[in-house]
C-alpha positions, 0 to 999 in steps of 0.5 A, spaced: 500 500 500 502 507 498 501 511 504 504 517 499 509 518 493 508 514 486 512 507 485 512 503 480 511 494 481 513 490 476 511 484 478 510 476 475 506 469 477 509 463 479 511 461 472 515 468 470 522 465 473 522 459 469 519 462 463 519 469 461 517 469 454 510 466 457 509 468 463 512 475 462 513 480 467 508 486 468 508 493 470 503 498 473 503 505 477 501 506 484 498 513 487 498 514 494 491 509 497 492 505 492 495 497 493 497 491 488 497 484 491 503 479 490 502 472 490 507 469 495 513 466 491 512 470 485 517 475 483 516 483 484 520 489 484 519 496 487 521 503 483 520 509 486 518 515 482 519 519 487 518 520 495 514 514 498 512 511 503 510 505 503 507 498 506 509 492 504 507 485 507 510 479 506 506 471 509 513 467 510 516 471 514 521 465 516 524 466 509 528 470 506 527 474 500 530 472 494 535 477 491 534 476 482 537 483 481 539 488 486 542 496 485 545 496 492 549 489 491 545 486 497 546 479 496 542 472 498 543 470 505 546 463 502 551 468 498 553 472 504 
């Protein structure tokens, strides 16, 4: 959900990782109030387009997330 600001979400299903040309990954814009529902296990990436808040919740909170591309060079935790 976005408390304010402007993200953009790419998102993909279940099926992305494994076949993109498929199951390619989709994009969309949210304004603050507004909220995008990402199915567990499905990849995501969050862009702000300006200042934001943002809350995020995941449902496997035992887990860590799984790193496919990162601009700040954090790494997964088996590659730590």
């Amino acid at each position: 959900m976005v408390l304010n600001g402007t993200v953009r979400v790419d998102f993909g299903s279940s099926e992305t990782l494994r076949k993109p040309e498929k199951y390619p990954m989709q994009s969309r814009i949210l304004r603050e109030g507004e909220v995008l529902h990402v199915l567990s296990e499905c990849p995501y990436r969050l862009t702000a387009l300006e200042d934001c808040r943002i809350i995020e919740v995941g449902d496997k909170h035992d887990n860590e997330p799984v790193r496919i591309e990162d601009d700040y060079g954090r790494k997964n935790a088996e590659q730590s």
